[in-house]
BATORDREN-899590 format. One record per residue: residue number from 0; chain; x, y, z of N, C-alpha, C in turn. Coordinates in steps of 0.2 Angstrom, whole numbers. Atoms other than C-alpha are relative to their C-alpha. Layout:
BEGIN
[node NUM, "A", [X, Y, Z], [X, Y, Z], [X, Y, Z]]
...
% end
This chain:
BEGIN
[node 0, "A", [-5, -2, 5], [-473, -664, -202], [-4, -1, -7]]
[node 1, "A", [2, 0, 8], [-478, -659, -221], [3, -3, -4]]
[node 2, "A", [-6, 4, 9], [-472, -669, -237], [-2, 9, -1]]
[node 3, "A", [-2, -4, 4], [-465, -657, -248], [-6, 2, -3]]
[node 4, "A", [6, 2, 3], [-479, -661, -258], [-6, 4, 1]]
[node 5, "A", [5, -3, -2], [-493, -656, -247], [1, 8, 1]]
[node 6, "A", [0, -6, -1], [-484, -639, -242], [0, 5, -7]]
[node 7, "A", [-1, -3, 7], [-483, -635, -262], [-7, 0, -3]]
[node 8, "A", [5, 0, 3], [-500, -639, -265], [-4, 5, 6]]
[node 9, "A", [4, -7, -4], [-506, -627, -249], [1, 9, -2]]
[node 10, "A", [-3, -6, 4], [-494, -614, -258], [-4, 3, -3]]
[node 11, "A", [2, -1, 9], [-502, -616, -274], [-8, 1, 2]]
[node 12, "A", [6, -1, -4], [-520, -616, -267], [2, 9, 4]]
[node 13, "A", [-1, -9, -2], [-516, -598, -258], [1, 5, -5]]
[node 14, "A", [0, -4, 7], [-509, -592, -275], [-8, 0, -5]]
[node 15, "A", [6, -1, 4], [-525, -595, -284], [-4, 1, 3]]
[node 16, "A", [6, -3, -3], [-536, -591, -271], [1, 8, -1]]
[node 17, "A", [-3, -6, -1], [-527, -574, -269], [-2, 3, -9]]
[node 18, "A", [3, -3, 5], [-530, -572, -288], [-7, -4, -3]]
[node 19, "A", [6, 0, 1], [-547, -578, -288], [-5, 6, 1]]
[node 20, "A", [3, -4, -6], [-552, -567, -274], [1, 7, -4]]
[node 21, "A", [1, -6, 4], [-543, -553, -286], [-6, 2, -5]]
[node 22, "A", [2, 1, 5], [-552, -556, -300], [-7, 1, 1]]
[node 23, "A", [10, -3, 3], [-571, -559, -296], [-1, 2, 8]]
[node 24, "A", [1, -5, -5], [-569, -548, -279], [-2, -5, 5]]
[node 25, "A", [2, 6, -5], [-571, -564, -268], [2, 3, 7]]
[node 26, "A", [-4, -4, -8], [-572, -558, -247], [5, -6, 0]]
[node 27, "A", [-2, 3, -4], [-563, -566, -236], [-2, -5, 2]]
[node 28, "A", [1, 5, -4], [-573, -576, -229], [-9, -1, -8]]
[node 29, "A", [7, 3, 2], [-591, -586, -238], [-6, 2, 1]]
[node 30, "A", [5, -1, -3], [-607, -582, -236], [-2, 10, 2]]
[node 31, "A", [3, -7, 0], [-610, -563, -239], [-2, 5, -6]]
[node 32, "A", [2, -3, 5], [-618, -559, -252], [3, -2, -9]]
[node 33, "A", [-6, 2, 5], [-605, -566, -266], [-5, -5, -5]]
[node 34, "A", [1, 3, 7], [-611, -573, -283], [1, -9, 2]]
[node 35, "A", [-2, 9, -1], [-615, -595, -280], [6, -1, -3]]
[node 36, "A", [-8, 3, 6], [-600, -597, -293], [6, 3, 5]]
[node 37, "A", [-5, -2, -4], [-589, -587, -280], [-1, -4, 7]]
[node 38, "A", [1, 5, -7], [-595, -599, -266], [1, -6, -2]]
[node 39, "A", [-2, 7, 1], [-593, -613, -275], [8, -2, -2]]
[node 40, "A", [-7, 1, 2], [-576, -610, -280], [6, 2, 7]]
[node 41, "A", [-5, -1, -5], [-571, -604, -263], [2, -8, 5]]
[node 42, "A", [-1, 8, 0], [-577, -622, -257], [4, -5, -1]]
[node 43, "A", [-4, 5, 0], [-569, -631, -267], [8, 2, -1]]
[node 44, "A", [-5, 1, -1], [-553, -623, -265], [1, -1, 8]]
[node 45, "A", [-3, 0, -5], [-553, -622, -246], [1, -8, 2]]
[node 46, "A", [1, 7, -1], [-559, -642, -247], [4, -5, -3]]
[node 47, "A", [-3, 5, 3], [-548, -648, -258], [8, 1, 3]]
% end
């Protein structure tokens, strides 16, 4: 079962990945050729 809490912050995490990924053309997935600053940003959103 989720807190409110945690399922608002998974939300919110898929919102800004969704416009990161816009923005500096981030894949899907890590590890393919992508700018370190797009891997490191994809890191720490999927980790946080």
């Amino acid at each position: 079962m989720m807190t409110d809490a945690k399922k608002e912050s998974a939300l919110e995490r898929r919102i800004i990945f969704s416009c990161i990924r816009r923005t500096t053309q981030l894949p899907a997935y890590p590890g393919s050729g992508t700018k370190p600053v797009d891997k490191i940003l994809y890191a720490i959103i999927i980790l946080n």
